[in-house]
C-alpha positions, -999 to +999 in steps of 0.1 A: +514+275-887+499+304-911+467+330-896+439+327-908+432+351-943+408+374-924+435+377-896+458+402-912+430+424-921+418+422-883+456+433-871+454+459-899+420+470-881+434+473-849+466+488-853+452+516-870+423+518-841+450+515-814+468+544-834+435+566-835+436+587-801+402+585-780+387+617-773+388+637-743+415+642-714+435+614-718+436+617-757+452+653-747+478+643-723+497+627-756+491+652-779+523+675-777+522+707-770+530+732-803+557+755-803+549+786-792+567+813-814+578+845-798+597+867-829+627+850-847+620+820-818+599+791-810+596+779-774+594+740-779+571+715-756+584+712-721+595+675-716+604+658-680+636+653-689+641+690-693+641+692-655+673+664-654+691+695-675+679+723-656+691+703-624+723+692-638+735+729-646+720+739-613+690+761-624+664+769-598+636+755-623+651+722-616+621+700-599+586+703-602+580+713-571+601+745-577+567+757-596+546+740-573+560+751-539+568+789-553+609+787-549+611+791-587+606+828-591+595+845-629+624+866-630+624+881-669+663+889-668+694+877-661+719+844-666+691+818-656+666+839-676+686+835-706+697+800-699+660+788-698+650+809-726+681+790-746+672+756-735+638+759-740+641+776-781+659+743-792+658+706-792+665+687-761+693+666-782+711+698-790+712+707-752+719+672-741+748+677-761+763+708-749+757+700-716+784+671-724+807+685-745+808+725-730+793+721-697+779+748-682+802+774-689+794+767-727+756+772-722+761+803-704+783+816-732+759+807-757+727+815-736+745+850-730+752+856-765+721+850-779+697+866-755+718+889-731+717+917-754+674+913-759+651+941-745+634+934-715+599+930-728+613+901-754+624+883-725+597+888-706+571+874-737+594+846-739+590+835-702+556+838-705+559+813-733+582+790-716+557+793-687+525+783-710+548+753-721+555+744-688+519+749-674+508+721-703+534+700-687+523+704-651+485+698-659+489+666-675+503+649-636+480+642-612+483+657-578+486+636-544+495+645-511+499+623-477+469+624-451+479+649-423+487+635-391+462+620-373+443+613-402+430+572-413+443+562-449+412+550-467+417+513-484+386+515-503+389+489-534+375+522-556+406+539-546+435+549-569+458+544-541+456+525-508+487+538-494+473+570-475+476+595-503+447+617-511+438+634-546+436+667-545+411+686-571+416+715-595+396+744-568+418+733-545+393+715-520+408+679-508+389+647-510+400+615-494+398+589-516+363+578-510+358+611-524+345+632-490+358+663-486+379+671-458 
């Protein structure tokens, strides 16, 4: 059984419109983040699995709620300064890989070496990079929370979600998900 001759131009057509990214938001949430460079370094796009790393060698940056809930604390100095800052100026495969073969005793030799001896104020426009980077990262997941107490899940059809969780907006006002304000 053989297509039809106009069928591989119509495949051709829609590949390369599948490949062409739609504009606005949701066009931006797969565009990668640039590097950001910071003197002799770039600060690379920060990437979920980033946080299985940062957990496995027991960072406090190690869950997104660390930003979110204000445990993770900008602190421009230090081992996990330097750990972060080495993590986040190379690719994940190469950290992947350390973790494995050095552990975290490697990483905090090589973290050490590398950015121990920098001034403060190149660590500190680092983290501020590493913080941009992760800020992109954050803003592409949406937010939910569970109703409080008391509260009646709403089981609209419009709604994202029937399972009691309710959006909550950029200015920080909460809307159920029929969209009133509570």
């Amino acid at each position: 059984m053989s297509n039809p001759p106009n069928q591989k131009a119509q495949d051709k057509a829609e590949g390369q419109a599948a490949a062409t990214p739609s504009p606005g938001e949701s066009r931006d949430v797969f565009v990668p983040a640039p590097d950001i460079e910071v003197g002799p370094f770039k600060v690379r796009r920060f990437v979920d699995g980033d946080f299985v790393a940062l957990s496995g060698i027991g960072h406090p940056l190690n869950h997104i709620a660390a930003i979110a809930d204000g445990s993770y604390k900008f602190v421009p100095t230090g081992k996990d300064c330097w750990i972060l800052c080495w993590i986040m100026t190379r690719p994940r495969s190469v950290s992947k890989e350390k973790i494995k073969t050095s552990g975290i005793a490697g990483i905090e030799e090589e973290a050490s070496d590398e950015f121990g001896d920098l001034p403060i104020f190149a660590l500190n426009k680092l983290m501020v990079a590493i913080l941009k980077q992760i800020n992109i990262y954050i803003e592409a997941h949406l937010e939910y929370e569970p109703n409080k107490k008391g509260e009646q899940s709403s089981s609209t059809p419009s709604s994202p979600r029937r399972d009691g969780l309710r959006k909550k907006d950029i200015s920080g006002s909460q809307s159920n998900s029929s969209g009133a304000e509570s």
